[in-house]
C-alpha positions as CSV (number, residue, x, y, z in Angstrom):
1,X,77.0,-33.2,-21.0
2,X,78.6,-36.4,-22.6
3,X,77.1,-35.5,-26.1
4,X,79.0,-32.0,-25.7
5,X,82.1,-33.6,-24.1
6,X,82.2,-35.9,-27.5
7,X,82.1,-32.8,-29.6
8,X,84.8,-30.7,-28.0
9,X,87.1,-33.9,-27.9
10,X,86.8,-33.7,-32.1
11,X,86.3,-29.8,-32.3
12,X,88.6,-28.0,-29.2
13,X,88.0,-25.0,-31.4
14,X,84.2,-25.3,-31.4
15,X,84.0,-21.3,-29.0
16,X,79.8,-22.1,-28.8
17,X,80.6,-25.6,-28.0
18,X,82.6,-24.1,-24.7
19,X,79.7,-21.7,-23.8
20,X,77.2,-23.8,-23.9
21,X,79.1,-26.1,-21.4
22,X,79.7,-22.8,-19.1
23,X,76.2,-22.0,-19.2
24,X,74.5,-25.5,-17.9
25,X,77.7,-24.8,-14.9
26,X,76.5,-21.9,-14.2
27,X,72.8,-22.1,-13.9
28,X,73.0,-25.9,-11.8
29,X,73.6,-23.0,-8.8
30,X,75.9,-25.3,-7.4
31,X,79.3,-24.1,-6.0
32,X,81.3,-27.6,-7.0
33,X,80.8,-26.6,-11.3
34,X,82.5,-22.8,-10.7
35,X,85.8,-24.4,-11.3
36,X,84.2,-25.9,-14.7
37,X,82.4,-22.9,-15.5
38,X,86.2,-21.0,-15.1
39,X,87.5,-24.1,-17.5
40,X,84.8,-23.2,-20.2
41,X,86.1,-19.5,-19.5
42,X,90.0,-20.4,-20.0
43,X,88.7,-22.6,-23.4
44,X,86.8,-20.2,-24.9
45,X,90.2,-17.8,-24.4
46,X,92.8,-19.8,-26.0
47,X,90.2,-19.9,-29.0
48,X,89.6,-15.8,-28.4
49,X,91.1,-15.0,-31.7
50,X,88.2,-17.0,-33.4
51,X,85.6,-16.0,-31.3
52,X,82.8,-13.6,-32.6
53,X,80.9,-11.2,-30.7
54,X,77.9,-13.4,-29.7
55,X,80.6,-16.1,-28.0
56,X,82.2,-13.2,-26.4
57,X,78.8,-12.2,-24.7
58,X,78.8,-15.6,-23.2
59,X,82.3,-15.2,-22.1
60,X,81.2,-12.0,-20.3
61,X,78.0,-13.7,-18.5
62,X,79.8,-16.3,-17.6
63,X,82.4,-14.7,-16.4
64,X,79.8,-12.6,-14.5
65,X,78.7,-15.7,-13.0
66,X,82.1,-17.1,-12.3
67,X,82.8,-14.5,-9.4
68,X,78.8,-14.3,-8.0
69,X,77.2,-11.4,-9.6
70,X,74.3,-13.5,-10.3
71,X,72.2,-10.5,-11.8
72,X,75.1,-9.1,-14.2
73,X,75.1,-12.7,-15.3
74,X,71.4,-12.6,-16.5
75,X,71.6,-9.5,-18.1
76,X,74.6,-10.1,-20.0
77,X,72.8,-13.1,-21.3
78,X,69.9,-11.2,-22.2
79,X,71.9,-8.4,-24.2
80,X,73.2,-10.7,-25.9
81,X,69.7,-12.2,-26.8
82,X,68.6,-8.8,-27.7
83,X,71.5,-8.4,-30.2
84,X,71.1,-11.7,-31.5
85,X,67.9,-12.7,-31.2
86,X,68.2,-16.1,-32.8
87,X,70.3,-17.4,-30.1
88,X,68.2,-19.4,-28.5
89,X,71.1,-20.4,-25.9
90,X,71.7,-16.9,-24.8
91,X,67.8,-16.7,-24.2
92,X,67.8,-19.8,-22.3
93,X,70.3,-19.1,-20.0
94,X,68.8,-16.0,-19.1
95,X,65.4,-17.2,-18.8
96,X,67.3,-19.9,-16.8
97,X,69.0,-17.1,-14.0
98,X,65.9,-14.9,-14.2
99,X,64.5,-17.8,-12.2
100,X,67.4,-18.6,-10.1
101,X,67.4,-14.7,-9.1
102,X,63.4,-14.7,-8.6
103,X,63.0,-12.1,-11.0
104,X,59.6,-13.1,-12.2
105,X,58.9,-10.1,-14.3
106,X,62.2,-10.6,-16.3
107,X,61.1,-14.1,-16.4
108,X,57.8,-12.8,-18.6
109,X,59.7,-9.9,-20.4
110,X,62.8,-10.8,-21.4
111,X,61.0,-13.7,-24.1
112,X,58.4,-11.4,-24.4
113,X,61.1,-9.2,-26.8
114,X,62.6,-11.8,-28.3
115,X,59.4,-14.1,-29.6
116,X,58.3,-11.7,-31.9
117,X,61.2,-11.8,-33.8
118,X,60.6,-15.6,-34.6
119,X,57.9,-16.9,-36.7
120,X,55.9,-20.5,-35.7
121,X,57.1,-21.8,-38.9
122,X,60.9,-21.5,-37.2
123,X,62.8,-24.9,-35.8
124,X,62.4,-24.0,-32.0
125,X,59.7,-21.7,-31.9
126,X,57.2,-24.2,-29.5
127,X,60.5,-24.0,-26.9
128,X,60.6,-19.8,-26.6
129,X,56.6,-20.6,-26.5
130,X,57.5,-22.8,-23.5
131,X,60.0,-20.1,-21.7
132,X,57.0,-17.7,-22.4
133,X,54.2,-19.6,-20.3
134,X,56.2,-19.7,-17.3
135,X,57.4,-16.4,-17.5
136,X,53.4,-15.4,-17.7
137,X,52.7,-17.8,-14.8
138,X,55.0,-16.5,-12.7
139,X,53.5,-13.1,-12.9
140,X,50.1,-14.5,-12.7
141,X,48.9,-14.2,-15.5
142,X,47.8,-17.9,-15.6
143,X,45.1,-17.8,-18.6
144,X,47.7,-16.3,-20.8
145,X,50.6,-18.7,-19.3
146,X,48.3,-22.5,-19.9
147,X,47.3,-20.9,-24.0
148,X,51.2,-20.3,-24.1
149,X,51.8,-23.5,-22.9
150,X,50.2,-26.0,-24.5
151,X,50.0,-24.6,-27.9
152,X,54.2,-24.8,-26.8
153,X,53.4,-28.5,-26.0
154,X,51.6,-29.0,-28.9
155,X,54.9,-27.8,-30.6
156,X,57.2,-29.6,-28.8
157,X,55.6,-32.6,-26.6
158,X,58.8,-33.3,-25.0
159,X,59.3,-30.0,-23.8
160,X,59.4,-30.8,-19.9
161,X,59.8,-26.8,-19.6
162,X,56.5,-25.9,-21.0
163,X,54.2,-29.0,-19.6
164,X,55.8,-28.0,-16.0
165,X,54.4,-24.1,-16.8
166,X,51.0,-25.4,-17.4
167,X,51.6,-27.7,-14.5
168,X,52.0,-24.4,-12.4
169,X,49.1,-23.0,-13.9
170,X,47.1,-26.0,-12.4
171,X,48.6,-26.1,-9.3
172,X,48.1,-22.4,-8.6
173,X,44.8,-23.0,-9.9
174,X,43.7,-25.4,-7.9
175,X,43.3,-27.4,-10.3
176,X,44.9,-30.5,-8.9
177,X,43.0,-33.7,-10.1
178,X,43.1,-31.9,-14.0
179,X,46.9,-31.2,-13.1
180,X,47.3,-35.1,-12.1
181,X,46.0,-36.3,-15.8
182,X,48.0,-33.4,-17.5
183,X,51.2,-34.9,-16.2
184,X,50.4,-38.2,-16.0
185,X,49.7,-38.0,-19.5
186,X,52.3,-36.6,-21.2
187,X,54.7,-38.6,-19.0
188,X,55.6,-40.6,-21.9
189,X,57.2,-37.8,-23.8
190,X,58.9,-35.5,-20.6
191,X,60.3,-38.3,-18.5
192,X,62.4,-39.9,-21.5
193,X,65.8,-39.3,-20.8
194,X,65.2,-35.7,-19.7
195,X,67.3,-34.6,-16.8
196,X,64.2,-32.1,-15.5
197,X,61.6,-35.0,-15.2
198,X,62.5,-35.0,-11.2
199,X,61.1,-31.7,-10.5
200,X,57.4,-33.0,-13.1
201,X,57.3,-35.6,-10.8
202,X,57.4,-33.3,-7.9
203,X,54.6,-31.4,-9.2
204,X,52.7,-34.4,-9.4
205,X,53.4,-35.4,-6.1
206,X,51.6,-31.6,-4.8
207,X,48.6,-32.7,-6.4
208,X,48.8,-36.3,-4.5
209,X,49.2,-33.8,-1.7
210,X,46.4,-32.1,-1.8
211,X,43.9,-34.8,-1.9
212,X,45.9,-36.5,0.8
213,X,47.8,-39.4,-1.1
214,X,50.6,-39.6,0.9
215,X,51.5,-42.9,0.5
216,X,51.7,-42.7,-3.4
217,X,53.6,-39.2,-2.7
218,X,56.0,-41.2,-1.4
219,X,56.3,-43.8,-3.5
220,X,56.9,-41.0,-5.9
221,X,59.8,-39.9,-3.8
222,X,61.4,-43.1,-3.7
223,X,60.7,-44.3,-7.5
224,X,61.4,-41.1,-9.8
225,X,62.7,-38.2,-7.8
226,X,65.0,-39.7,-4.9
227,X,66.2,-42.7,-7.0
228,X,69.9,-42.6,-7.0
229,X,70.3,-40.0,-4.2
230,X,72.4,-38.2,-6.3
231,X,74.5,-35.0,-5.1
232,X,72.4,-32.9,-7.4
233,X,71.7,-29.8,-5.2
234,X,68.2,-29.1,-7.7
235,X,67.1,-32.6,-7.5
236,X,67.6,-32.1,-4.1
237,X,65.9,-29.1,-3.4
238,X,62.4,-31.1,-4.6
239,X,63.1,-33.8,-2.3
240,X,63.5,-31.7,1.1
241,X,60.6,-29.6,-0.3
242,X,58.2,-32.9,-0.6
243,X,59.6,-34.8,2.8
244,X,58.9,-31.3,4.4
245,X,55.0,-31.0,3.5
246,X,54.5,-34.8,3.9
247,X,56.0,-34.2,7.6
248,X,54.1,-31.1,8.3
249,X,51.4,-33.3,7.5
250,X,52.5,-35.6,10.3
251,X,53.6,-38.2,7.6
252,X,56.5,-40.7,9.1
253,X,59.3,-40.6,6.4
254,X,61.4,-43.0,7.6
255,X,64.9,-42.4,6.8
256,X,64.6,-40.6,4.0
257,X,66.2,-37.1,5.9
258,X,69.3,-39.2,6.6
259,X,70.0,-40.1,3.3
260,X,69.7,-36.1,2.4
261,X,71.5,-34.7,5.2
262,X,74.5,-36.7,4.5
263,X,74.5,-36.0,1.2
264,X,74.3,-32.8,1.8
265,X,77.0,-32.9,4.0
266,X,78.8,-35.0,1.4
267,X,78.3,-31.9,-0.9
268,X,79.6,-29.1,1.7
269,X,76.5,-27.0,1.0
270,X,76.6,-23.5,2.2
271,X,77.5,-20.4,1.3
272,X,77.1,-20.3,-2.2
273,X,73.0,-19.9,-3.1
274,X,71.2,-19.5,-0.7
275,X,67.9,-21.1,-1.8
276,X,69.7,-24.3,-1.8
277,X,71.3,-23.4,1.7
278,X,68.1,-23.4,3.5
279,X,66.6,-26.5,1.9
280,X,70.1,-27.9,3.1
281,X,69.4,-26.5,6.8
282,X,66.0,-28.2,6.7
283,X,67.5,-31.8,5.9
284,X,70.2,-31.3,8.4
285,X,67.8,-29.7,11.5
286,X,65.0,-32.8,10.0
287,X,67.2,-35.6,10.5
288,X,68.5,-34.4,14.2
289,X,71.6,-33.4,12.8
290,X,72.0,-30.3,14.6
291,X,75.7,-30.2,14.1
292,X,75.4,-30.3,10.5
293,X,72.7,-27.9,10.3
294,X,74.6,-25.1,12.6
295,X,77.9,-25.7,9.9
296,X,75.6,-24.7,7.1
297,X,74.4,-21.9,9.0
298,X,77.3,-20.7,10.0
299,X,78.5,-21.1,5.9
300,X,75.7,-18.4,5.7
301,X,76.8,-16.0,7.5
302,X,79.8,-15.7,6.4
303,X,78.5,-15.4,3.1
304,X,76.9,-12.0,4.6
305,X,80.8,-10.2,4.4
306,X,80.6,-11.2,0.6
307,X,79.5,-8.1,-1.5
308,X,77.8,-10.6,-4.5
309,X,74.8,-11.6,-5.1
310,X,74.2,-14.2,-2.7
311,X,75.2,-12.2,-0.1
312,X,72.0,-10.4,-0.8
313,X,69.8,-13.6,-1.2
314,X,71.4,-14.7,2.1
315,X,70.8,-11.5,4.4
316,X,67.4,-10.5,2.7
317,X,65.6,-14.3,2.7
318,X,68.2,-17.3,3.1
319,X,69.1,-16.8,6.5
320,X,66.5,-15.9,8.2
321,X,64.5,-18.3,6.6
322,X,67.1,-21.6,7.1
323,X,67.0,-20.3,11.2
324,X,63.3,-20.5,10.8
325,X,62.9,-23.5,9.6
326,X,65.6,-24.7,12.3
327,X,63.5,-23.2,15.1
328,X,60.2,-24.6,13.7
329,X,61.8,-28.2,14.4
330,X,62.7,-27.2,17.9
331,X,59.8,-26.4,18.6
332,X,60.6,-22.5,18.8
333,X,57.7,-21.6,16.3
334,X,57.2,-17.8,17.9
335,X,61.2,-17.7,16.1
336,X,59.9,-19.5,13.0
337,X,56.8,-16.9,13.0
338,X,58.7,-14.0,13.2
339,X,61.8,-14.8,10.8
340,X,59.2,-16.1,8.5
341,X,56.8,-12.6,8.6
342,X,59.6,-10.7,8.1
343,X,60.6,-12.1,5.1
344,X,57.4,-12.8,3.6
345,X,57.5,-10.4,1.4
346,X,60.7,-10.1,0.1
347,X,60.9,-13.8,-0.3
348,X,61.1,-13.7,-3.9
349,X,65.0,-12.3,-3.5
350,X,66.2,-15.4,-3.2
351,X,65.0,-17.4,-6.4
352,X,62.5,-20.3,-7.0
353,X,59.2,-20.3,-8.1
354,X,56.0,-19.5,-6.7
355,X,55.2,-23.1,-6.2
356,X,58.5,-23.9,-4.3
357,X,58.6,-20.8,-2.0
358,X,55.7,-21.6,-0.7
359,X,57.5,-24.2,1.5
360,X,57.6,-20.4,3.5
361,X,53.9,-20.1,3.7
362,X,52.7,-23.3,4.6
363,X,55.5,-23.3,7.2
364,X,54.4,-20.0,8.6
365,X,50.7,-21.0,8.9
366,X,51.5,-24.2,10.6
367,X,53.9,-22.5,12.9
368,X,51.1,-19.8,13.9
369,X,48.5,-22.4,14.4
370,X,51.1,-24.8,16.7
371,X,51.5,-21.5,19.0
372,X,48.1,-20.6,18.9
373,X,48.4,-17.3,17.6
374,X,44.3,-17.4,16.5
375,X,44.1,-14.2,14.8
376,X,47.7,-14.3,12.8
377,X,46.8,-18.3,11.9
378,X,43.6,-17.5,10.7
379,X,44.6,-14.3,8.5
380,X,47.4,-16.4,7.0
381,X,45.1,-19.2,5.6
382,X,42.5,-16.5,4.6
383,X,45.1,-15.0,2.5
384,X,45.7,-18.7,0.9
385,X,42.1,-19.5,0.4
386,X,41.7,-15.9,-1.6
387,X,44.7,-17.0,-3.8
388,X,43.5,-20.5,-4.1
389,X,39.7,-21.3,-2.6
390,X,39.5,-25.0,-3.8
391,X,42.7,-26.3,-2.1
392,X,41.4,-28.6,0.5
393,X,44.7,-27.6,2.5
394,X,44.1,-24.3,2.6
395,X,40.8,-25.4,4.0
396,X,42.8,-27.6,6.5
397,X,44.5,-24.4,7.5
398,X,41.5,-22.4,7.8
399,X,39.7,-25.3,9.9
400,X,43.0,-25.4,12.2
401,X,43.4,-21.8,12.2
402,X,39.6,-20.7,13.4
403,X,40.2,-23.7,16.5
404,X,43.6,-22.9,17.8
405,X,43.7,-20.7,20.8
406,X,43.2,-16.8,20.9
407,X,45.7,-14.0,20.0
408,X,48.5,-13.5,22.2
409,X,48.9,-9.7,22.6
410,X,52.0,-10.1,24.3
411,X,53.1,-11.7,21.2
412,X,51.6,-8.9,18.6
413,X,53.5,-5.9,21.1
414,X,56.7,-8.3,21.1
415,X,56.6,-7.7,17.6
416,X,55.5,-4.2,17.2
């Protein structure tokens, strides 16, 4: 942001200049940069005169953004990709709220029209390459998404975008030690100066995870992804999701959910993206904070009277996955089972990947095998070891699942 900041100081009349700086606003999905996205809006009008049709696409998207309507935003972005298929930026940014509005199919489609129109021999090509794998891994097609991605790392080997889709790839794999050395690896080249490094290092830390290496999990927490507990609702995100498995896990964090709540806190979360709200509600409920938790909630619902976009992410997942997560840590887990159920399948509604809205699943697993709901725990870690046979925590859920108690049928008619 500094580099751009230098070059509007020298160029105010620099309209791509303006977008650009709109665009990385808008997709942080924070509610603090609306009033900087509007600025980049106001800039790129006093310069309207000189503005060409492209730049005035951007305008529109982010002016789409600017008011909620998170899905008029993407597809604004990606019109203007379609018309201008060399604009990478345009590409990008709706790559970038494809993810942030789940939509995994737009994720793999939307590059999928535009590639073709660039050859390898093109400055930039390995990037689109990159924006392709993880469009293809999010819609499972994972063979197709790791070729895509590391001939994009071949391309590009500092392209943290496309060694975290191949990262995916070995995660949903189950391919976790080969995922370690993959990231490990190329850490050189991705962790340099690169603002997205955080959420590598988080993917790392689900393979320590998985062969129960908690300790250097958190040692990962506290040396590259929570080291300056900054207000950075994304980095943020990655640390809740990681403090949240490790505690599942009955892992003592320390502190650590303090630090997060009341940053959180510091950041008046709520009400704005839901995804981030609930990871917000977890910090808050984790740390015993049950004040700050119920004024995040209660940001929320509100949100319900809007008519945008995250008032649909907020009444279809958010909420009823934030009071979930809430009742799991008072011990209410029938609550957290049936907000969780519900949602299940819908989940996708309110952004994130596959990799991080599985904080829903494992949370729903462990909730039905605390309550001793045999038949629904046992189904649920079935379903995860046909998606992914060689994760010994599946296994761990499968174990638990086939010793907890039988199935209520009190329980099963409540829900009927």
């Amino acid at each position: 942001m500094a580099m751009i900041d230098a070059v509007l100081a020298e160029y105010p009349d620099f309209v791509m200049a303006h977008c650009f700086r709109g665009g990385l606003f808008a997709t942080s999905s924070e509610a603090a940069c609306v009033d900087e996205i509007r600025a980049a809006m106001q800039a790129i009008e006093e310069n309207w005169a000189v503005a060409n049709d492209r730049e005035r696409g951007h305008h529109a998207a982010l002016a789409a953004w600017s008011v909620g309507d998170f899905h008029r935003a993407a597809n604004t972005y990606g019109r203007v990709a379609s018309a201008y298929p060399r604009d990478a930026i345009a590409l990008q940014f709706a790559h970038l709220c494809d993810f942030l509005n789940g939509h995994a199919t737009m994720l793999r489609d939307r590059v999928a029209g535009i590639l073709p129109q660039w050859t390898p021999a093109d400055e930039g090509y390995g990037y689109l390459l990159g924006m392709k794998a993880f469009g293809l891994e999010e819609s499972g097609a994972y063979a197709k998404a790791e070729e895509a991605g590391r001939q994009a790392v071949d391309a590009e080997p500092g392209d943290a975008w496309a060694v975290h889709a191949v990262a995916h790839v070995l995660e949903m794999e189950g391919r976790h030690a080969e995922g370690a050395r993959w990231l490990e690896s190329s850490a050189d080249h991705w962790s340099q100066d690169n603002f997205f490094a955080y959420h590598n290092w988080w993917h790392l830390s689900l393979y320590l995870l998985e062969t129960a290496d908690y300790q250097r999990a958190i040692d990962l927490y506290d040396q590259v992804i929570r080291t300056t507990h900054s207000p950075v609702a994304m980095e943020m995100v990655d640390a809740v999701a990681l403090l949240w498995r490790l505690t599942l896990r009955g892992v003592n964090v320390g502190d650590r959910w303090q630090e997060l709540s009341k940053t959180y806190e510091q950041m008046e979360m709520g009400g704005y993206y839901a995804f981030n709200d609930m990871h917000a509600v977890i910090a808050h409920s984790a740390a015993d904070r049950a004040f700050a938790a119920e004024r995040c909630l209660e940001k929320m619902r509100d949100a319900l009277r809007g008519h945008d976009t995250n008032a649909m992410m907020t009444a279809d997942v958010g909420l009823p996955a934030a009071e979930a997560m809430q009742a799991f840590l008072n011990g209410d887990y029938r609550q957290t089972i049936d907000k969780l159920y519900a949602v299940r399948a819908v989940s996708h509604h309110f952004g994130g990947s596959n990799a991080q809205r599985d904080i829903l699943g494992v949370t729903l697993v462990e909730a039905a095998i605390r309550d001793g709901q045999r038949g629904l725990a046992v189904s649920l870690a079935n379903e995860r070891m046909g998606a992914k046979s060689s994760s010994p925590t599946n296994r761990m859920f499968l174990d638990r699942a086939r010793a907890a108690a039988k199935p209520d049928l009190t329980v099963i008619a409540e829900v009927a």
